[in-house]
TORSE-314920 format. One record per residue (C-alpha): residue number from 1; residue in three letters; x, y, z. Coordinates in steps of 0.02 Angstrom, whole numbers. Each point is the difference from the previous one (the first is absolute). Example, Ala and Ser with C-alpha at 12.3 -4.5 7.8 and 13.67 -1.06 7.14 Angstrom:
> 1/ALA/615/-225/390
> 2/SER/69/172/-33
***
This chain:
> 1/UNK/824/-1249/1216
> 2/UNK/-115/117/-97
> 3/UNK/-90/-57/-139
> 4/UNK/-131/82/-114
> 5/UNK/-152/-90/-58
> 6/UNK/-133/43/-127
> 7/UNK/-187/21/67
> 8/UNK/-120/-121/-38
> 9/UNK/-152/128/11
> 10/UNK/-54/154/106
> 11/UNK/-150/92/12
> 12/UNK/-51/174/-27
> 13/UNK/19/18/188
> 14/UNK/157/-40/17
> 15/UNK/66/91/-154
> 16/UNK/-95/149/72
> 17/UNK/58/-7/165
> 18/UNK/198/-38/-74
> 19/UNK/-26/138/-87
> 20/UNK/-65/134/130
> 21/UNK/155/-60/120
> 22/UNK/114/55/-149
> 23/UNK/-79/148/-3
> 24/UNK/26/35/185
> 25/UNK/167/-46/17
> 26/UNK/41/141/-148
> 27/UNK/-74/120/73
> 28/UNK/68/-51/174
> 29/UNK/191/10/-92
> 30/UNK/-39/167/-104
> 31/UNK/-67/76/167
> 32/UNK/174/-31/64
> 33/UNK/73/58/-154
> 34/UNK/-90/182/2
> 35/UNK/44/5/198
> 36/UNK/170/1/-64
> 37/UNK/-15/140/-108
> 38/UNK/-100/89/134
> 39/UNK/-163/10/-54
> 40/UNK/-159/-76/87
> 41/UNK/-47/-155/-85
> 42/UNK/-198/27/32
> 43/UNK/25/162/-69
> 44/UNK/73/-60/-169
> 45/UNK/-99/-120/-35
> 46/UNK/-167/107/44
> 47/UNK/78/121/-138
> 48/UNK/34/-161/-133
> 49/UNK/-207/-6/22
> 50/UNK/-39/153/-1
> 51/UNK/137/37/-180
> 52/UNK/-99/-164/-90
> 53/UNK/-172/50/71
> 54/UNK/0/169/92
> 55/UNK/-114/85/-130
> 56/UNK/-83/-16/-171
> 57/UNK/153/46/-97
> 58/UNK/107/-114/91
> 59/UNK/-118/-130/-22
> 60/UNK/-13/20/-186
> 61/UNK/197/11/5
> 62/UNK/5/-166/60
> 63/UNK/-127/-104/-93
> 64/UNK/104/104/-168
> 65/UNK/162/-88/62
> 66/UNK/-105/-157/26
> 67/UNK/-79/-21/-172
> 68/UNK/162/-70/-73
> 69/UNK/62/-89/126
> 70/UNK/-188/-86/-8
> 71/UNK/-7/-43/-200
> 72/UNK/180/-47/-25
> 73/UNK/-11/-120/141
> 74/UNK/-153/-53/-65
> 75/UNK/96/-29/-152
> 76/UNK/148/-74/64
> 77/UNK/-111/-123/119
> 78/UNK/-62/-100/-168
> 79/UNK/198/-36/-58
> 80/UNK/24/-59/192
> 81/UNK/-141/-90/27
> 82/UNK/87/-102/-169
> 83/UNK/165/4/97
> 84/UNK/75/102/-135
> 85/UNK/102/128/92
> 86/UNK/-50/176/-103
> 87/UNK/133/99/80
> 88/UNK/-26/113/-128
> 89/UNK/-156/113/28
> 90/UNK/111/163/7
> 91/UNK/55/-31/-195
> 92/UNK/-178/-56/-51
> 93/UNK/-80/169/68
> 94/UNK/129/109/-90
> 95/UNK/-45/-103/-148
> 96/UNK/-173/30/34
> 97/UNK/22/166/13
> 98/UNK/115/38/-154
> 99/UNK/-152/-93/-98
> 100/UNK/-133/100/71
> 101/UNK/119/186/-18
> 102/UNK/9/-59/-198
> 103/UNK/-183/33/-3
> 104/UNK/3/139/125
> 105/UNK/120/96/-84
> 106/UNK/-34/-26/-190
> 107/UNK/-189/-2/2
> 108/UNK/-52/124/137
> 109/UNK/-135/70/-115
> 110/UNK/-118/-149/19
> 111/UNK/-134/-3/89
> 112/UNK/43/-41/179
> 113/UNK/-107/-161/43
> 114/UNK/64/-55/-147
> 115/UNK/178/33/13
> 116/UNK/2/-48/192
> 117/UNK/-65/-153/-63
> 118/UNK/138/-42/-129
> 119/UNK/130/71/140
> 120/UNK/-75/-153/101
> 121/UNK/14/-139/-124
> 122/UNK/177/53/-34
> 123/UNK/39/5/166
> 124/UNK/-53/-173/17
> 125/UNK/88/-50/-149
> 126/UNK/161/94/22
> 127/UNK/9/-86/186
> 128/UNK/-53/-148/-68
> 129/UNK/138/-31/-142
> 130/UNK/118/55/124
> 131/UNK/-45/-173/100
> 132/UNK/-23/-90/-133
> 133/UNK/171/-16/-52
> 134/UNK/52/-74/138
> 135/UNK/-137/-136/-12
> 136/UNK/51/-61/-154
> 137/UNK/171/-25/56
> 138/UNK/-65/-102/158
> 139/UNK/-131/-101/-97
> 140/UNK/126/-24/-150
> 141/UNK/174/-37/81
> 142/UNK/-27/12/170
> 143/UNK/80/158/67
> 144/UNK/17/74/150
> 145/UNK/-163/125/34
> 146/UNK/81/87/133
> 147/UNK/140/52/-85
> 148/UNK/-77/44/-177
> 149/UNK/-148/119/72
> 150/UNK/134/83/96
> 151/UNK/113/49/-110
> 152/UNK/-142/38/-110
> 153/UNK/-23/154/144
> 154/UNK/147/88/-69
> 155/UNK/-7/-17/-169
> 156/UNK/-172/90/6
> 157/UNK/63/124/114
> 158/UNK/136/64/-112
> 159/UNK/-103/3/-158
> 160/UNK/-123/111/106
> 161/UNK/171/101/53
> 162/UNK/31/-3/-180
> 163/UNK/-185/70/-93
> 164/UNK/11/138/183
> 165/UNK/186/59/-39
> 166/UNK/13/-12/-188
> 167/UNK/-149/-67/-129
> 168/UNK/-149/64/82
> 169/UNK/83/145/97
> 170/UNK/-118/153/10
> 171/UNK/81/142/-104
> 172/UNK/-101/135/81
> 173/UNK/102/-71/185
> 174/UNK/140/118/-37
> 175/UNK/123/-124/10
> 176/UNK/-92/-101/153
> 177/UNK/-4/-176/-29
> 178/UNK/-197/-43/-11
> 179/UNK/-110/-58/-103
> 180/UNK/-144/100/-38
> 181/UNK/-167/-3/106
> 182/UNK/-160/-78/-78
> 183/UNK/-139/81/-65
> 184/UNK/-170/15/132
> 185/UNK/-72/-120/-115
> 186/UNK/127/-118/58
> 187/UNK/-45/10/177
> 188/UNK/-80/-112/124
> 189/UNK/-156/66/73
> 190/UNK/-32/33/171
> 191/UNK/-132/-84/127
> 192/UNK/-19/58/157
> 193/UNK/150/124/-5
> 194/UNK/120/-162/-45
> 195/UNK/48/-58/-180
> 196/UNK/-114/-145/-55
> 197/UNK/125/-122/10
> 198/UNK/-67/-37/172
> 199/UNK/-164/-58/-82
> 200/UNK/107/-113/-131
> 201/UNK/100/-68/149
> 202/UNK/-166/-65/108
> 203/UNK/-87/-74/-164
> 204/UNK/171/-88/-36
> 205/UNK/-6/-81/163
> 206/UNK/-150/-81/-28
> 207/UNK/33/-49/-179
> 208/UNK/161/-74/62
> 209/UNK/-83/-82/141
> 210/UNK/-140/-82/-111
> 211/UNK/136/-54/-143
> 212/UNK/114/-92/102
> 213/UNK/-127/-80/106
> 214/UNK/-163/-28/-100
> 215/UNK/92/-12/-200
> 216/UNK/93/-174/-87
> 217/UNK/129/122/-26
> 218/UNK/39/61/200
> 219/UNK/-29/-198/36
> 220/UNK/145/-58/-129
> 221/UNK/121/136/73
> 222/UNK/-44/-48/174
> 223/UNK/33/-188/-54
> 224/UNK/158/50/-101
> 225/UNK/71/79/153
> 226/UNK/-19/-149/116
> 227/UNK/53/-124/-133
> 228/UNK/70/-1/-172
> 229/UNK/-11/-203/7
> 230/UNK/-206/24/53
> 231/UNK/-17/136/-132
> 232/UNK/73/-126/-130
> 233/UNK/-107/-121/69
> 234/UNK/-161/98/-20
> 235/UNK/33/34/-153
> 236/UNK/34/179/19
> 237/UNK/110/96/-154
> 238/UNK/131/65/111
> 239/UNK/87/114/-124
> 240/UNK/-173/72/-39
> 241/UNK/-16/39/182
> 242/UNK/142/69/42
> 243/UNK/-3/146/-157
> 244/UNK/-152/50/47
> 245/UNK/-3/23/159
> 246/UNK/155/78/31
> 247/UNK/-69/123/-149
> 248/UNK/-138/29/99
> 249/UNK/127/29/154
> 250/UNK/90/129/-99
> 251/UNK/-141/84/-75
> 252/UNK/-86/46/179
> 253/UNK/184/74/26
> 254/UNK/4/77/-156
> 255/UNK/-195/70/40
> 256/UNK/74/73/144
> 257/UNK/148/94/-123
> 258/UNK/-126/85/-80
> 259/UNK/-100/69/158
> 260/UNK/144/48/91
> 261/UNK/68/99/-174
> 262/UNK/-194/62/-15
> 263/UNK/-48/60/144
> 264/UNK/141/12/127
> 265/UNK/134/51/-124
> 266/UNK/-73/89/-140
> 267/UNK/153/-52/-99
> 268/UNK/113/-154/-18
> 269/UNK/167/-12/89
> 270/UNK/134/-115/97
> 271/UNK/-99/46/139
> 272/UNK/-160/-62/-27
> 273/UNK/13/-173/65
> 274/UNK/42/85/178
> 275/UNK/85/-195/54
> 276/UNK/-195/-64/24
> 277/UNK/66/-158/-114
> 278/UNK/97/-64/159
> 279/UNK/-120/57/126
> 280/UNK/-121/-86/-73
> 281/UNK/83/-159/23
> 282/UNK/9/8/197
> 283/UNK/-189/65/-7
> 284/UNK/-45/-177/-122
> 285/UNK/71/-107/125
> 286/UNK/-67/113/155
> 287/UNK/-169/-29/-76
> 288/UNK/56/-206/-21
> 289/UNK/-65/43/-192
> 290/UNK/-190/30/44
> 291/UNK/-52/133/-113
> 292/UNK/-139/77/160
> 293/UNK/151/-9/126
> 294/UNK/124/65/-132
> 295/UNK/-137/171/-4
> 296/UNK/9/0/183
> 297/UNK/189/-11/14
> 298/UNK/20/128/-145
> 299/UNK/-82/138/107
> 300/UNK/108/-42/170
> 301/UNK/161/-12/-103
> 302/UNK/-35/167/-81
> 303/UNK/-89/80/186
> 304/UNK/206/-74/64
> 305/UNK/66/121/-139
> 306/UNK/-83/137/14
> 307/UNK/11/1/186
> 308/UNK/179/-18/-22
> 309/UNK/14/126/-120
> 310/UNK/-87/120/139
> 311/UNK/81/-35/166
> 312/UNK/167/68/-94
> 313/UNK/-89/185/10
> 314/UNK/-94/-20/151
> 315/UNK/139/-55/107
> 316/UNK/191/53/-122
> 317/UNK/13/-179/-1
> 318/UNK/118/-31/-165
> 319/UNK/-49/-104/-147
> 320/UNK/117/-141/48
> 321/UNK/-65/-18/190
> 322/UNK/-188/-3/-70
> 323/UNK/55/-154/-133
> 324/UNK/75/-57/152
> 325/UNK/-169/-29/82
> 326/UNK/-88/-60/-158
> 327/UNK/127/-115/-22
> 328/UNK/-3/-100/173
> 329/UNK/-173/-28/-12
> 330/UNK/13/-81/-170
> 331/UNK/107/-87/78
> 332/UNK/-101/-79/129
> 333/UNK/-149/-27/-80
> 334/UNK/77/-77/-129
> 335/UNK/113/-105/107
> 336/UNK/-166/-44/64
> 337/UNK/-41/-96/-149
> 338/UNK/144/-136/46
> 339/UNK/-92/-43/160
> 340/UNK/-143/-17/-93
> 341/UNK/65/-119/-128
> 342/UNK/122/-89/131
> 343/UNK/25/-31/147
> 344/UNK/164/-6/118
> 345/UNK/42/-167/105
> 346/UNK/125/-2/136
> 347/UNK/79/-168/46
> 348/UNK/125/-19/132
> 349/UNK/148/-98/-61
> 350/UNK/23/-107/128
> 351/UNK/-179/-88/-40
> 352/UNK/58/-1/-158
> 353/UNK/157/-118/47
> 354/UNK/-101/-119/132
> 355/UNK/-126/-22/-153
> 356/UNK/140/-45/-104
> 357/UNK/91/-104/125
> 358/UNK/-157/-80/41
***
């Protein structure tokens, strides 16, 4: 008889070593995998290296994809460590950036710290409206998180299909539908040959870090999360809780909107949330919701990507054999996480009857 039983505790150790077996074992299966295809495994995976880190343009290609992976997990990490299941960081950074494009697009004239500035704050508040609807519902009736913040995904993306294909449609596109590009004044600046959103990703981390460790606030949504009874109890305002940190939740996303639309994009469109909303989940719960590890894990996920991205030139490999790869070892390193949590007794059943005969 098997039977699964929940973990009392484990240390760092273990959950290191747990995890570095996972890792070992997918690269053990995904060797197999490119053997099959014909292709030298040491070969590809020198190459997913050297397209994530091979040179300084590769290297800022990376940490690029990274930056939004890093703040809207960072985002989405505060609504989990609450237990409310924000499923719906894709919608909230559309939101974001239809906020911020307002600005971008209708007040390009003004001076650019300025207008970045107000691009910001209604990035934050365009992402963070977005989550807050679903908040109320939870705090007032009860609802279903999950659910709510996921269909919320859609109904942002086809208002942004809507403003790029009909009510902010560029008419100098000949016909193309786009919406028109933002002014220079309505463009991130650059440090160090990336967009500055790299700089804004780092000081969030620490921010983050300090709020939900060293604030009331980060110590009633860590209390919420492991109790509603003990939150009650401690006389915490639930309701009060929940709004505003799952605004906070959607507002990083929503921050994220408005850099992607600034300085990746240059323009809003269906595009611009590039699925990071979802990713972002598996990197949150990679990174166990520690805003330092969640940095760390950022940069590998996005080093796996572009890597991936790379091999397919280097080697003809086509874009479903190189998901392929990416895919199975996600899948054992989060599998991993269950034999952190748990663990996996075998019992024979015949011990099983003498015990009960006895």
């Amino acid at each position: 008889m098997i039977r699964v039983v929940k973990k009392s505790e484990i240390t760092k150790t273990q959950s290191i070593k747990i995890r570095t077996v996972a890792i070992i074992l997918a690269l053990l299966v995904v060797a197999v995998f490119i053997l099959s295809l014909g292709l030298n495994p040491f070969k590809v995976y020198a190459s997913m290296i050297k397209g994530a880190f091979g040179s300084n343009y590769k290297i800022r290609q990376t940490i690029i994809t990274a930056i939004p992976l890093l703040i809207t997990s960072l985002g989405i990490s505060v609504a989990f460590k609450m237990q409310f299941w924000n499923i719906g960081g894709e919608g909230q950074i559309m939101m974001g950036a239809f906020f911020a494009s307002y600005f971008a697009l209708n007040f390009g004239n003004l001076p650019k710290p300025i207008l970045l500035l107000i691009m910001a704050v209604a990035g934050v508040v365009g992402g963070g409206i977005w989550a807050f609807i679903p908040a109320f519902f939870k705090s007032k009736w009860g609802t279903n998180e999950t659910i709510i913040t996921l269909m919320m995904n859609y109904i942002a993306l086809k208002w942004i299909a809507y403003l790029q294909y009909d009510l902010w449609k560029d008419p100098k596109a000949m016909g193309f539908p786009k919406i028109p590009n933002f002014s220079k004044n309505a463009v991130l600046p650059k440090v160090l040959g990336i967009h500055i959103g790299w700089i804004i990703g780092v000081i969030l981390v620490v921010l983050i870090y300090i709020f939900m460790n060293y604030t009331k606030k980060g110590y009633e949504i860590k209390v919420l999360g492991e109790s509603q009874k003990t939150a009650q109890y401690a006389g915490i305002n639930i309701k009060n809780t929940i709004l505003s940190a799952v605004f906070l939740s959607g507002g990083l996303c929503g921050l994220v909107g408005m850099i992607q639309a600034s300085a990746v994009s240059n323009t809003l469109s269906v595009q611009i949330s590039g699925g990071v909303g979802y990713t972002a989940i598996i990197v949150t719960w990679l990174a166990s919701l520690s805003a330092p590890l969640i940095l760390i894990v950022s940069i590998l996920f996005a080093a796996l990507l572009q890597g991936g991205a790379y091999i397919q030139t280097a080697f003809g490999i086509p874009d479903a054999a190189a998901l392929v790869l990416q895919g199975v070892i996600l899948f054992f390193v989060l599998g991993s996480e269950f034999f952190i949590k748990y663990k996996v007794l075998v019992k024979e059943k015949s011990n099983e009857i003498q015990k009960e005969a006895q």
